[in-house]
C-alpha positions in Angstrom: 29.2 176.3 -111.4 31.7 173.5 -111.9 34.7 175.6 -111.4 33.3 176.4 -107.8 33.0 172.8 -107.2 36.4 172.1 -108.2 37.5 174.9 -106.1 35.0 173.6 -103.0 36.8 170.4 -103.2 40.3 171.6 -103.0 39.4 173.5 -99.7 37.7 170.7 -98.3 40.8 168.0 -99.5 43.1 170.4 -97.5 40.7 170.6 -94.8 40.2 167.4 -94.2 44.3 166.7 -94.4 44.7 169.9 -91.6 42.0 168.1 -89.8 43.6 164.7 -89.7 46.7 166.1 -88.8 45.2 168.2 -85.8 43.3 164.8 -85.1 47.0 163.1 -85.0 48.5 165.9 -83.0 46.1 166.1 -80.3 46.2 162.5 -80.0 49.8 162.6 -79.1 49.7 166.2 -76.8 45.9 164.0 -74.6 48.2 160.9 -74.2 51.9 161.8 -74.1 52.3 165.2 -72.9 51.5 164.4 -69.0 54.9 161.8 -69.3 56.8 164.2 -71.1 59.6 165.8 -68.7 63.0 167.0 -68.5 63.7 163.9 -66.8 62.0 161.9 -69.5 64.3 163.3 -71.2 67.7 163.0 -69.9 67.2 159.7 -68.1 68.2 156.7 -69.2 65.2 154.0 -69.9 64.2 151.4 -66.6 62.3 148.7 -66.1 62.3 147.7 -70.1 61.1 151.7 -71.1 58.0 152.0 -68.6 60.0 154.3 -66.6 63.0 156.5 -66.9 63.7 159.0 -70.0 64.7 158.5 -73.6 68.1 159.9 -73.2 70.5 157.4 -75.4 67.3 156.9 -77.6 67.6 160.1 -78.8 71.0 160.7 -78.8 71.1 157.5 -81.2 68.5 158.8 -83.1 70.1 161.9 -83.6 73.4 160.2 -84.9 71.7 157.8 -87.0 70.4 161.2 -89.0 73.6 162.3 -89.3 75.0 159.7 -90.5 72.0 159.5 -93.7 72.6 163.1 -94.2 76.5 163.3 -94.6 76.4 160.3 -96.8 72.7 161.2 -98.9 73.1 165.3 -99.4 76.4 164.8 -101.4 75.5 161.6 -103.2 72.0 162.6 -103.8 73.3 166.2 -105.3 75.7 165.1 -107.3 73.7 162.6 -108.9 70.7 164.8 -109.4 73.1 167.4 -110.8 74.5 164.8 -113.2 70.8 164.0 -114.5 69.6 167.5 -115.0 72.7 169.3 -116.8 75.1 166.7 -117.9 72.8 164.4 -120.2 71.2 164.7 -122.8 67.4 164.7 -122.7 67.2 161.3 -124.9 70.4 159.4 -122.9 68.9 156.1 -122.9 71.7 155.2 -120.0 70.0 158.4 -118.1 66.6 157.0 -118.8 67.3 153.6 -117.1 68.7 155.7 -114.1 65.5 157.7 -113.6 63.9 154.2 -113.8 65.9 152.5 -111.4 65.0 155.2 -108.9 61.7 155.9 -109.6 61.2 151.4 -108.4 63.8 151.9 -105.9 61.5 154.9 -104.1 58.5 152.4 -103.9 60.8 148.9 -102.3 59.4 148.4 -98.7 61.7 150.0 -96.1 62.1 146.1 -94.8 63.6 145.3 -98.1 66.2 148.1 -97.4 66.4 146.7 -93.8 67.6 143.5 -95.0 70.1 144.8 -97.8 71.7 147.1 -94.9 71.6 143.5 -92.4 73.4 142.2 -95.1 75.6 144.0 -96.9 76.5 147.1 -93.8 75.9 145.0 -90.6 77.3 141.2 -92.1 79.2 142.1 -95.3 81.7 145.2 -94.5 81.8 144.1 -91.0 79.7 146.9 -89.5 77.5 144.3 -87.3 74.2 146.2 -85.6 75.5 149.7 -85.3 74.4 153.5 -85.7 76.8 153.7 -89.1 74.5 150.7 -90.1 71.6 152.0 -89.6 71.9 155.6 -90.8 74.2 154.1 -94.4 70.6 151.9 -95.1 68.4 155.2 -94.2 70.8 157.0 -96.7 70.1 154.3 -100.0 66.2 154.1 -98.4 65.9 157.8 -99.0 68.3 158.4 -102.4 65.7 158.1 -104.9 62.9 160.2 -103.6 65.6 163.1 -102.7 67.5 162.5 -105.8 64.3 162.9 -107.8 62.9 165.9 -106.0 66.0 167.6 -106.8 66.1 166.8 -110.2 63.1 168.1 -110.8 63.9 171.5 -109.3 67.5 171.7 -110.7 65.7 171.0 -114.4 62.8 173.3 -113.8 65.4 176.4 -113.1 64.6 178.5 -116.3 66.9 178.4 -119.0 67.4 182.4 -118.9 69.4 181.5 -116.1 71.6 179.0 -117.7 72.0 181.4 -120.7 73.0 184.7 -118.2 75.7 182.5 -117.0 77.2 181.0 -120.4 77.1 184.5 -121.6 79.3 185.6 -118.7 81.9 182.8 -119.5 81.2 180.7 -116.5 82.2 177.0 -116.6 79.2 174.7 -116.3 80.1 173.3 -112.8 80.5 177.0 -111.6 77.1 178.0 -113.3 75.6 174.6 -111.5 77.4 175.6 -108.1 76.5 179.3 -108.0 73.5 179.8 -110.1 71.3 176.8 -110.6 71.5 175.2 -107.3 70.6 178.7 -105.7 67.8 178.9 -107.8 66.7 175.3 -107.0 66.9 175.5 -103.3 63.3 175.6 -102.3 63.3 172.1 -104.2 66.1 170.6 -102.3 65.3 172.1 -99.3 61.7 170.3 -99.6 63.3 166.9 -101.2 65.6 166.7 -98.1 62.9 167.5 -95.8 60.3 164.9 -97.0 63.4 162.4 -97.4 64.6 162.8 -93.7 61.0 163.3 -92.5 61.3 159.3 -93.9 64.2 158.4 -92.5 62.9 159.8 -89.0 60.0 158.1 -88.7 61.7 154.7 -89.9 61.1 151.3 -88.0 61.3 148.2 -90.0 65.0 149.1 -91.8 66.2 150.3 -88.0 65.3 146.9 -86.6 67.7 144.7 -88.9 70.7 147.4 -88.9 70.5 149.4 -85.6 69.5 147.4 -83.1 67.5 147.3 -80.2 70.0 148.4 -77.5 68.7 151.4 -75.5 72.0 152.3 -73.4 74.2 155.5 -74.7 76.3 154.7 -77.8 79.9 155.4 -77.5 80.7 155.6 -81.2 78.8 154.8 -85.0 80.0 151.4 -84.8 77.7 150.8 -81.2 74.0 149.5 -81.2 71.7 152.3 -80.7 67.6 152.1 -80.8 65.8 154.8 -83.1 62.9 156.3 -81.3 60.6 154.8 -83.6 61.8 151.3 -82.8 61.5 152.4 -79.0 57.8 153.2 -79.8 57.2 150.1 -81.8 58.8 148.1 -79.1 56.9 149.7 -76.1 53.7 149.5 -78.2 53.9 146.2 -79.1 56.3 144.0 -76.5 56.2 146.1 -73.4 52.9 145.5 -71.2 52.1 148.8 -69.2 54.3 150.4 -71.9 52.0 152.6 -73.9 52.4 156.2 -71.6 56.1 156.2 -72.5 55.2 155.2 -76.2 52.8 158.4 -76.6 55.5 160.3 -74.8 58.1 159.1 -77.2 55.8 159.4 -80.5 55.3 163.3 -79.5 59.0 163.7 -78.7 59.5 162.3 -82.9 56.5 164.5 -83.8 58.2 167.8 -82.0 61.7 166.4 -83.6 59.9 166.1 -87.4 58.4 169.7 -87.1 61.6 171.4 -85.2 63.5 170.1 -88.6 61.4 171.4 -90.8 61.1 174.6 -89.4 64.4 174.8 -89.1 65.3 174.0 -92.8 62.7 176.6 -94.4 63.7 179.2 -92.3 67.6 178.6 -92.8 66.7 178.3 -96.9 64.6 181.6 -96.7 67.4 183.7 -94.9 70.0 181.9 -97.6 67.7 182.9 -100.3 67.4 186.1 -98.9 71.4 186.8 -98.4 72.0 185.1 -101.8 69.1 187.1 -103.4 68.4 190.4 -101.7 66.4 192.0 -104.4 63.9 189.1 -105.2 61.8 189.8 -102.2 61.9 193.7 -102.9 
C-alpha cells in the first residue's frame, strides 16, 4: 500500500510540474503568438518597443551567450576536472573550493550584477557593453556548471579509469578521451541548466549590458537582453505588454531550441564516440 502511494505521488509531482509548464506555455502561445512575425523579428524596436521587431535585441542576446560560453565551458571544465581527478578526496584546500561554490551558486543574480558594474563595466574599462554583460553571466553560472560536472566527471566508474591506466595512458589523455566522454550527458545537462540561467537573466543584464535596443557593432557596445526588453516593456512601457508576450515566447522558443539542440548533438557524439553502447 505505501509503496503505491509513494509511487502515486511521484506521477502526480511530475504532473503537476508538466502541467505548470503547459499552463506557462499556453500563456505565452494565447498572448504573444498573434504579435509574433517575421517582421517582429527583423525590425528594429519603435515607439519605445510597442511597435517594430526585436531585431538588435536578439542579436545582442545572442552575443551576450557567446560571450558566457567561450569564457564558462573552458573555465568551468577545467576546474571541475581539477576537483574530480587531481585531488585527493580529503584536500582540505579542495574542500573550501567546493564550499566557495556551493555559496557562490545561491548569491542573488543582482549581487553578480553589481560585481560585473564594478569590476567589468568601471574597473577594466569595459563600461555597459555585451563583453560586460556575458563575463558577469559567465562567474553567475560557474558554480552551478562547475558542480554539475563534477559530479558526472567523479561518478564515471572507476573500471574506466583502471582500463585506461592499464593501457599506459597519461592522466590528462585518460581525462580528455575517456572520462569526459563518459561524463557527457552530465556536462551536456550542467551547461544546459547553466545557460538556461544565463538566458533568462534580468537583474545582472541591467547593471552590465545596458538598456540600448539599437544593433551592437562590436562586444564592447550596449546591447539589451531580451529579458531586460520584457522587464522593460512589462514594467515602464504603457501599452507595452503585446510585445512583452511576444518577446517572452521568442526567449521560451530560444531556451527549448538550445536544449534540443545540445541533447541531440551529445546523443549523435555519444553515438560516433560509442557505437556499440546503444547496440
Amino acid at each position: 500500500m505505501s509503496e503505491r502511494l509513494f509511487h502515486g505521488f511521484i506521477w502526480l509531482s511530475a504532473l503537476l510540474v508538466l502541467v505548470l509548464l503547459l499552463w506557462i506555455i499556453g500563456g505565452l502561445l494565447d498572448k504573444g503568438l498573434s504579435h509574433l512575425s517575421l517582421s517582429f523579428l527583423l525590425e528594429a524596436p519603435a515607439d519605445s518597443g510597442r511597435s517594430g521587431g526585436i531585431a538588435p535585441v536578439l542579436v545582442a542576446t545572442l552575443l551576450i551567450l557567446g560571450v558566457t560560453f567561450v569564457a564558462a565551458l573552458p573555465l568551468g571544465l577545467a576546474t571541475a576536472v581539477w576537483l574530480a581527478e587531481f585531488t585527493r578526496r580529503n584536500s582540505r584546500f579542495a574542500g573550501y573550493v567546493r564550499l566557495f561554490l556551493d555559496v557562490l551558486a545561491g548569491v542573488p543574480s543582482i549581487v553578480f550584477g553589481l560585481f560585473g558594474y564594478a569590476f567589468f563595466s568601471l574597473y577594466l574599462g569595459m563600461g555597459f557593453s555585451i563583453m560586460s554583460g556575458g563575463l558577469t553571466l559567465a562567474c553567475m553560472i560557474l558554480p552551478v556548471f562547475i558542480r554539475t560536472c563534477e559530479m558526472g566527471v567523479r561518478s564515471v566508474n572507476d573500471s574506466w579509469r583502471q582500463g585506461a591506466s592499464a593501457l599506459g595512458m597519461q592522466k590528462i589523455k585518460a581525462v580528455w578521451h575517456v572520462l569526459l566522454p563518459a561524463a557527457a550527458p552530465a556536462i551536456v545537462a550542467g551547461l544546459i541548466l547553466s545557460m538556461g540561467r544565463a538566458t533568462a537573466e534580468t537583474a545582472a543584464l541591467i547593471f552590465t549590458s545596458g538598456y540600448v535596443d539599437r544593433m551592437p557593432g562590436s562586444l564592447l557596445d550596449s546591447g539589451r537582453a531580451l529579458s531586460v526588453h520584457i522587464y522593460d516593456l512589462s514594467m515602464n512601457v504603457t501599452g507595452g505588454d503585446a510585445a512583452a508576450q511576444a518577446s517572452a515566447l521568442m526567449l521560451l522558443l530560444i531556451i527549448i531550441f538550445f536544449n534540443v539542440s545540445a541533447y541531440a548533438l551529445t546523443d549523435r557524439w555519444m553515438a560516433r564516440r560509442f557505437p556499440d553502447a546503444n547496440s
